[in-house]
C-alpha positions, 0 to 999 in steps of 0.5 A: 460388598456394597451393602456394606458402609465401611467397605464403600468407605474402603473402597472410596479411600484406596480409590483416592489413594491410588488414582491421587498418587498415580496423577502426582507422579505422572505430573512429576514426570512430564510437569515439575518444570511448571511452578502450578504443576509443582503446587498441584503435586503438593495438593495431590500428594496431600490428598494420597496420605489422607486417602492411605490413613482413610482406607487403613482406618476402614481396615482396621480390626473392630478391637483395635479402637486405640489404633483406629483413633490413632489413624482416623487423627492422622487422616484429619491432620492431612485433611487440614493440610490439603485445605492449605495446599490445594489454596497455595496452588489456586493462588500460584494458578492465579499469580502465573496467569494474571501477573499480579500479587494482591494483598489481600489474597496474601493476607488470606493465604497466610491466614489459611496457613495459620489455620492449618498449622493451629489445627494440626499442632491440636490434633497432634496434641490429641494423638499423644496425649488422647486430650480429645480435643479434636476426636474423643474415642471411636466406637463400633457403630450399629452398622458394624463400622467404626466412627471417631466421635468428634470432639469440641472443637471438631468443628473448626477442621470442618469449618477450615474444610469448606472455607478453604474450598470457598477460597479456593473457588473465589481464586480459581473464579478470578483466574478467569479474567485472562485473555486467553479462552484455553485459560478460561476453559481450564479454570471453568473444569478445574472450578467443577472438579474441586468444587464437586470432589472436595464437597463429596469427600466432605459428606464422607468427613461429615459420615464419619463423625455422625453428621447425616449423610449417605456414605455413598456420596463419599465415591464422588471424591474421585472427580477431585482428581481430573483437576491433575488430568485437566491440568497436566493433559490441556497444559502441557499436552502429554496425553499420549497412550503408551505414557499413560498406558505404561503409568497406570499400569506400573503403578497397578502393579506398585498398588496391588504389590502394597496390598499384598503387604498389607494383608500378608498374613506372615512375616515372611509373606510381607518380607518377600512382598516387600522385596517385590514391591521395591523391585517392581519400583526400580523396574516401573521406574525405569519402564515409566521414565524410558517411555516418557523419554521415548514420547517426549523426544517422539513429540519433539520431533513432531514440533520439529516436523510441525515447525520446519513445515510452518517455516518451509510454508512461510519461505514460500509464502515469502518468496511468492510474495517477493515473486510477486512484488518482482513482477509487479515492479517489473510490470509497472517498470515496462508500463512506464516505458511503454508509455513514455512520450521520449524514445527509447532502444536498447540494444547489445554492443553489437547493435542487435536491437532489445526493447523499444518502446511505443514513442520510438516506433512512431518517431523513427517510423518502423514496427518493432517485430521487424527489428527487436531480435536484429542487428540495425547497422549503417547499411539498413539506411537503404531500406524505408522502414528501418531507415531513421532507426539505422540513421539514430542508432549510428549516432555516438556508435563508437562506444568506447567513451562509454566504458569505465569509470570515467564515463559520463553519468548522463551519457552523450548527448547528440543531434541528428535530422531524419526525414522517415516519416517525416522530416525530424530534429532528434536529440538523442542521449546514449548511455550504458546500462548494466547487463542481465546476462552474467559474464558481460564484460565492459567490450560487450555491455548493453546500451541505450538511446533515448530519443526526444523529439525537438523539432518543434523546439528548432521551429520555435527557435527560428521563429524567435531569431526571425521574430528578432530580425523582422522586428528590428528590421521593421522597427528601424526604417520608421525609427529612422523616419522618426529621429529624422523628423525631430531632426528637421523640426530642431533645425530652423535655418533653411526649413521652409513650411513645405519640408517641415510639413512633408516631414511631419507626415512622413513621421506620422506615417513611420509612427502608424507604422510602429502601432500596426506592428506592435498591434500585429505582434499583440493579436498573435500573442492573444491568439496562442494564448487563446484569448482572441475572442470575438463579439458577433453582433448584426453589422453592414458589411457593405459599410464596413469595406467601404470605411476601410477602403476610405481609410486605405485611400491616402496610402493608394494615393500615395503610392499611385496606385488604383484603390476601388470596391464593387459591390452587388446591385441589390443591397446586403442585408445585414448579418453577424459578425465581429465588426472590429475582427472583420475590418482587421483582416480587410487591412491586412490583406487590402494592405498586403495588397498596396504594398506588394503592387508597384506604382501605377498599378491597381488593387479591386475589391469584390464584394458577392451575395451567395447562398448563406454567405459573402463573398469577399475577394481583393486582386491585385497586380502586384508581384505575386506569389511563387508556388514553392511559398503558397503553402506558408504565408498563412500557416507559418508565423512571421514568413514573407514570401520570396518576391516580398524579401528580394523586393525589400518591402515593409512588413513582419509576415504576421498579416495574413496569419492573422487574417486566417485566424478571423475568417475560421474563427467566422467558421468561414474559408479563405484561399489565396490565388496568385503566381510570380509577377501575375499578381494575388486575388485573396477570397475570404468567404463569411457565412451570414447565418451566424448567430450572436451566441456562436461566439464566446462573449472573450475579449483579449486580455493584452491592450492594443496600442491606440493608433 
């Protein structure tokens, strides 16, 4: 069988016939709705009548030349068609995947189309009027098989033939520049398949008009057709088994019925052949369009089943991402709670303590394990720990103002004093917040407090109204003093020089005391600020008490009083310190000391070597200090003692203040010894190993006043 040419030829036709239109009903059937799957049906369908004319060529009896002629014509007509066809559907690949139309694919489609239309009107010409335009006559060849032989202008359909395939390759080739790696692939397979099928059908062509080739290599064509499995299997994924299954074999039955008809030998064989045939169709039909139905409504429902777990994997995807973010806020939410420096409780209508925060349970003294989970009412007062909590939680219990619309939006604000653990000014705000719990109504809702510490904002307000007093009150005995000298020195009537002299000194004396308070005021504004510096540098201590007992000599005298320092037999050596800072605090405690000592009475200063250090101390038999005030006078800023208010004295309270910021700036000590009407004996003690670079080279920025 296969030694024999026409019978290969046979077999290569129907091969094509067959496979082309099984292939251009399964794309009718699973992708007429896509406009490449359409022209690829055209192109396939093409290729199935040339296959059919080619195969009943192979068939036909030797002795019927005229009819052989007849049908290897029409087989060259469709030849030309499928040229054009499989053209129109690379350029319909490459319009729906590139988006674009050029002109000059345009140009050459419808040149394509020219030709084959030119060609084929020819090859009609030459089927009726036998002109042998195209194929003269077919003779018996010496193989036994019949072979056209071609005409003079036969060489146009095979120049069109591989033309129209270059054309065909070059638009496929550009189809390649889609983003899309399944386009490639599929442009890459489809490139190979019509390359390889239409050159093989090609040396068949070339076979049977006399051009050398082997017949054999016609059976190549059949890569031809993977272009519509490529393309209907990859595009729109049908490749299910039972369609295909039920496809080819439907259309096994419709091939094997036709060829019954064919070689029927009577009329009535064809006849009863024929009525099979057309049954078989109906049947197949229906067997062909039930299972894609059945496959497609199956596959569907797996997309369905695909999509709805893609969605369920997204909602949970969605809903841990918002899970997430809910506790991540709630976390940050708790942070900032946490670690807020104002107090915070929250807690239900009925006092039963929710939350507090870290800055409550220091300012109220109480461990929140001992209270969260409990109610805190009036009666926990008696108990230490809860004491505060209980004492703040009953500020503002009357929550009625609270409920409603009419509720302030900043809550109420109240004041309130606790003494665990420690003496406190708490301002407290209360508000209600809304409920987690559902159901709440308005007589049950939740509340909170935010507790702020203002006890230093109190301390800072009674210092600013003492500060206000003792400067007026300090302020106006020498402004008094002043206003009473300009009175004397205008008046000029009955002023001796005794008075007007006397006068002048006591205004003087009013006037240095202004400076030393307004110098007071500006040393305890650079040691807040932090600008109170010093200049260490190798000084005489013994010269330095000994000018500021001189200086302080006329204010002893003038007051009767006994003013002397001692010092030790053997000199002091010279050591560092801040010549200026040092003299300053000598002034002030000497003159705490003069003014606080009643008339007659006497004020020694003490000057002691010891080890690595001098010691200092000034006693007086003033009226001393009682124990209740020890603890104030250098620690709290303008305080005056007791005795020094009842005795009505000058001073601001800033002395001594001053006075310990020098000696621990010295790093040195200073204590204070008295007791009611038994006088003060202050000791400031100066380490004499300090060296120039132990203190910052700062100056304070705010100038004194120039006594």
């Amino acid at each position: 069988m296969f030694d024999d040419p026409r019978l290969i030829q046979a077999f290569a036709s129907g091969f094509a016939f067959f496979a082309s239109s099984l292939l251009c009903f399964f794309l009718l059937t699973a992708g007429r709705k896509d406009r490449s799957a359409r022209a690829l049906v055209f192109a396939l369908a093409t290729m199935a009548i040339w296959g059919l004319f080619g195969f009943l060529f192979e068939i036909v009896p030797t002795e019927k030349a005229e009819l052989a002629r007849s049908l290897r014509i029409i087989s060259v007509i469709f030849i030309a068609v499928l040229t054009a066809s499989v053209n129109n559907f690379a350029s319909t690949f490459y319009e729906e995947h590139i988006k674009v139309r050029k002109v000059s694919h345009t140009v050459a489609l419808s040149l394509s189309y020219l030709i084959s239309f030119v060609i084929v009107f020819f090859l009609l010409l030459d089927l009726s009027m036998s002109s042998g335009f195209m194929v003269k006559e077919v003779v018996l060849a010496s193989n036994g098989a019949l072979e056209p032989t071609p005409g003079p202008f036969f060489y146009v359909v095979y120049l069109y033939f591989f033309s129209g395939t270059l054309l065909t390759a070059y638009l496929l080739w550009k189809s390649r520049v889609s983003n899309s790696p399944f386009i490639k692939n599929q442009v890459t397979w489809m490139l190979l398949s019509v390359v390889v099928g239409l050159f093989a059908g090609g040396f068949r062509f070339a076979t049977w008009y006399g051009i050398p080739g082997a017949p054999a290599i016609a059976t190549l064509a059949a890569p031809i057709f993977g272009i519509g499995f490529f393309y209907a299997i990859a595009k729109h994924h049908l490749f299910n088994i039972r369609v295909i299954t039920a496809e080819f074999l439907t259309f096994s039955i419709w091939a094997f019925l036709f060829l019954l008809i064919i070689f029927s030998e009577t009329t009535e064989q064809r006849i009863i052949n024929s009525v099979l045939f057309l049954a078989t169709v109906v049947l197949g039909t229906f067997l062909v369009r039930g299972t894609l139905r059945e496959a497609t409504q199956k596959e569907e429902l797996a997309k369905t089943n695909t999509a709805l777990k893609n969605l369920n994997q997204n909602l949970e995807e969605i809903v841990r991402e918002r899970t997430g973010e809910l506790t991540r806020s709630k976390l940050h939410t708790e942070a900032i709670i946490e670690n807020l420096v104002l107090g915070l409780i929250e807690y239900k209508s009925d006092f039963t303590v929710l939350r507090v925060n870290k800055a409550a349970e220091e300012l109220l003294g109480f461990s929140r394990s001992n209270v969260v989970g409990k109610k805190i009412t009036a009666e926990n007062t008696n108990t230490q720990e809860p004491s505060s909590l209980a004492e703040v939680m009953s500020v503002d219990s009357d929550h009625e103002s609270l409920r409603g619309n009419q509720a302030p939006a900043l809550g109420i604000t109240s004041e309130t004093i606790t003494q665990y653990p420690s003496p406190k000014n708490l301002q407290i705000t209360t508000f209600r917040v809304a409920s987690e719990e559902q159901g709440q109504t308005e007589e049950h809702g939740q509340f909170v407090k935010i507790i702020r510490d203002i006890t230093r904002e109190k301390l800072i307000d009674k210092n600013k109204s003492d500060f206000v007093t003792i400067v007026a009150h300090q302020l106006r005995t020498p402004l008094s003093a002043i206003k009473w000298v300009f009175n004397t020195a205008l008046e000029d009537k009955g002023v001796s020089d005794t008075e007007r002299t006397e006068a002048l000194r006591s205004g003087s004396q009013s006037t240095e005391r202004m400076i030393h308070l307004i110098n007071d005021l500006l040393d305890l504004v650079s040691i807040e600020d932090g600008m109170f510096g010093y200049e260490f540098k190798q000084n005489d201590i013994t010269k330095i008490v000994t000018k500021v007992v001189e200086n302080m000599q006329e204010r002893a005298q003038w007051k009767m009083i006994s003013l002397e320092a001692e010092f030790p037999p053997e000199p002091l050596l010279p050591f560092v310190f801040d010549e200026s800072r040092i003299s300053l605090a000598l002034t002030n405690v000497i003159e705490n000391a003069i003014d606080y000592t009643p008339k007659n009475g006497s004020v020694r200063i003490l000057v002691e070597q010891g080890n690595n250090e001098v010691k200092i101390s000034v006693k007086d038999t003033g009226m001393g200090i009682q124990e209740s005030d020890m603890q104030k006078i250098m620690v709290t800023k303008f305080f005056r003692s007791t005795q020094a208010v009842r005795a009505e004295t000058d001073g601001s309270g800033l002395g001594l203040f001053i006075t310990k910021n020098i000696i621990q700036g010295h790093k040195g000590t200073i204590t204070v010894e008295s007791g009611e009407n038994k006088g003060t004996t202050v000791f400031m003690v100066i380490p004499t190993t300090l060296q120039e670079a132990d203190a910052p080279k700062l100056r304070p920025q705010t100038q004194k006043v120039s006594e």
